[in-house]
C-alpha positions as CSV (number, residue, x, y, z in Angstrom):
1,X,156.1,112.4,36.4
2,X,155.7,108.7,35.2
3,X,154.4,107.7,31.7
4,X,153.0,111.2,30.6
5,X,152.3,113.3,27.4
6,X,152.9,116.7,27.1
7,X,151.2,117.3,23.7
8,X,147.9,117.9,22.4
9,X,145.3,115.2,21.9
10,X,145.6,113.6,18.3
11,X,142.3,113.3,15.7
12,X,143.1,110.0,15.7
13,X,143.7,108.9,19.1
14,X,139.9,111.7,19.9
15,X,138.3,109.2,17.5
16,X,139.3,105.8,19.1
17,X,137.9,107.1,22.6
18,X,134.9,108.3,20.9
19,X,134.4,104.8,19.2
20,X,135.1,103.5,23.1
21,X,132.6,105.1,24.6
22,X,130.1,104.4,22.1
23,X,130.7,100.7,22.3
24,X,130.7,101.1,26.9
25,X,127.1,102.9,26.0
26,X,126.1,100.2,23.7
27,X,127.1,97.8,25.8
28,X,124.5,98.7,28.5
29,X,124.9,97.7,32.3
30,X,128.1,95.3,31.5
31,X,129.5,97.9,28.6
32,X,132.0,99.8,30.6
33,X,133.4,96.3,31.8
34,X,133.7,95.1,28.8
35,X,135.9,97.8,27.4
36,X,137.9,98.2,30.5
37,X,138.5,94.2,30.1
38,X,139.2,94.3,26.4
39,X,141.0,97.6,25.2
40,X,141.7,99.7,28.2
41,X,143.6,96.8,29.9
42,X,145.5,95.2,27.3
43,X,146.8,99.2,26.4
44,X,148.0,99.5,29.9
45,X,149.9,96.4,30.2
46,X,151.0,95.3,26.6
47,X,153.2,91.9,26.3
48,X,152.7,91.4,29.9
49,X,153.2,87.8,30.4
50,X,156.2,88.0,28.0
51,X,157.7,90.9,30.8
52,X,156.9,89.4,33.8
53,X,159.3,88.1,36.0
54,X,158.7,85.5,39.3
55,X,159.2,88.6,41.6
56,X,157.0,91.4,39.7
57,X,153.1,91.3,40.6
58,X,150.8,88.9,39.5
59,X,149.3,90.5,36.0
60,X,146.0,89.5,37.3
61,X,146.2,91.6,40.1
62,X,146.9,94.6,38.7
63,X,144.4,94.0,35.7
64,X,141.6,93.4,38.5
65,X,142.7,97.0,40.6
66,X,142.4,99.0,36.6
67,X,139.3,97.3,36.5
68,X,138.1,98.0,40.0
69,X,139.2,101.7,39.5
70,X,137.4,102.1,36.6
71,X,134.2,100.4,37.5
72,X,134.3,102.7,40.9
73,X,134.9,105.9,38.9
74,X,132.1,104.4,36.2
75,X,131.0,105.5,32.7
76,X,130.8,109.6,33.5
77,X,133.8,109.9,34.8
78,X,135.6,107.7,31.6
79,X,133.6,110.6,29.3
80,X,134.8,113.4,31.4
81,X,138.0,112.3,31.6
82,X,138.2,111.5,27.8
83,X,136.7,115.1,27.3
84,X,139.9,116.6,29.0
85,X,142.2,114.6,26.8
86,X,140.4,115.7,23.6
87,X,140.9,119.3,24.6
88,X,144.4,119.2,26.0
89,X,146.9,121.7,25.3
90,X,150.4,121.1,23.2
91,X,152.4,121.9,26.6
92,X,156.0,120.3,24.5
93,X,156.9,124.2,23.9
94,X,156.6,125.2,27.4
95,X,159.5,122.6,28.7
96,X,162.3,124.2,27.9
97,X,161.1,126.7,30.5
98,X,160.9,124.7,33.6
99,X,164.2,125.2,35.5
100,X,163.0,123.0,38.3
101,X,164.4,119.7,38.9
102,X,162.0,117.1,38.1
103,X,161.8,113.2,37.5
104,X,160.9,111.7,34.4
105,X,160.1,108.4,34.2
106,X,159.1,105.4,32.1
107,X,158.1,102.1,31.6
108,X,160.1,100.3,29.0
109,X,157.2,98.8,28.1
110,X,154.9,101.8,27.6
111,X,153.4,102.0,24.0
112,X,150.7,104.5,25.0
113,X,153.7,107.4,26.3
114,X,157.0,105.3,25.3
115,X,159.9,106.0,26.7
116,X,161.5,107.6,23.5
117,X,159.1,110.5,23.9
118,X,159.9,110.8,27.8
119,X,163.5,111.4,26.7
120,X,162.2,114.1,24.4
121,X,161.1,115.4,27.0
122,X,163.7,115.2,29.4
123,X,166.5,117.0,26.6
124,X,164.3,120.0,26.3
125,X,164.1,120.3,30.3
126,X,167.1,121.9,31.9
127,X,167.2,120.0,35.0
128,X,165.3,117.1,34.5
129,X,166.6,113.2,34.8
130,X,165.1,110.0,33.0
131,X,164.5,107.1,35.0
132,X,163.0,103.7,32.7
133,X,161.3,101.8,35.0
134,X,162.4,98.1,33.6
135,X,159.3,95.2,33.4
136,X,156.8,97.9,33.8
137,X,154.3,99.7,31.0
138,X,151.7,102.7,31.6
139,X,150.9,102.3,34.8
140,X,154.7,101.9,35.6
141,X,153.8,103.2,39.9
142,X,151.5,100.6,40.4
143,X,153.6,97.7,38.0
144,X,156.5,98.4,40.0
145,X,156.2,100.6,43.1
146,X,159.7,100.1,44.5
147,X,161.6,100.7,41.5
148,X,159.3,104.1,41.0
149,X,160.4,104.7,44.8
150,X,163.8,104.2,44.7
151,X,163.5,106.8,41.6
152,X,162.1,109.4,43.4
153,X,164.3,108.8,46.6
154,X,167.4,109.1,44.9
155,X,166.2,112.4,43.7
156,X,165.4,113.7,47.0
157,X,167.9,112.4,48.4
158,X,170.0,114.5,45.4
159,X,168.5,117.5,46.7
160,X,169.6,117.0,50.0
161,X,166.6,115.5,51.7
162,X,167.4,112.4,53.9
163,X,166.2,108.8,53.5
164,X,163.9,108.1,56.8
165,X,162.8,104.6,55.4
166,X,164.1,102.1,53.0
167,X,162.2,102.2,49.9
168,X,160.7,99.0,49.8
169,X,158.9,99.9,53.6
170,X,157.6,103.1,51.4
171,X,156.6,101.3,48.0
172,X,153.6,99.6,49.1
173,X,150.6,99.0,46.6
């Protein structure tokens, strides 16, 4: 799992989507591009040209693919979608019964699911590992596909799986 939250929807955070999706609505036929462009994508990648180095993705890139994503998924989908996060269940008491080996991993530059709470979650899982995916935020398997990869790989591969393929032939956006 990369940049995820276990825990219940906050009052606050149920309020700010409300107030987004008022403003897409308001905004009429260019509304949900607008908030995509000015909140959504700025919250995905925070700091990004301070982060960036001559060998990650172009920030432009990836801002375009959220916003193509978005705008092919459109308005309904956003409310739908926002809908399932204001009604999501506190799941942080259920971890320390999952004896299954699992992957938990974050961006170090992820304000909306830092890193500090993925290591919260990893230290009430038995057999789970952290993996911070360095010069990457929210969207840490698109910012940096190979490092998210190699993650996973190295965990197979710690299961006893075999390797067929080097990571960067598998990591392609």
């Amino acid at each position: 799992m990369f940049d995820t939250n276990p825990g219940a929807d906050t009052a606050d955070r149920q309020l700010v989507r409300d107030d987004q999706l008022d403003e897409a609505r308001a905004g009429g036929a260019n509304g949900l591009r607008q908030l995509i462009v000015t909140r959504v994508i700025p919250s995905y990648f925070p700091d990004a040209g301070l982060r960036r180095s001559a060998s990650s993705p172009i920030d432009a890139q990836l801002q375009e693919v959220v916003l193509a994503m978005a705008m092919g998924c459109g308005l309904d989908v956003l409310a739908r979608q926002s809908a399932a996060l204001a009604t999501r269940q506190d799941y942080w008491p259920l971890l320390p019964g999952i004896n299954k080996q699992v992957l938990i991993g974050a961006g170090a530059h992820d304000h909306l699911c830092p890193p500090e709470q993925h290591k919260r979650m990893v230290s009430r899982m038995p057999s789970a590992e952290f993996c911070l995916i360095e010069d990457a935020g929210h969207l840490a398997p698109l910012e940096a596909p190979s490092a998210c990869a190699s993650a996973i790989q190295n965990l197979l591969m710690s299961l006893g799986g075999r390797a067929s393929r080097s990571t960067s032939e598998d990591a392609r956006v």
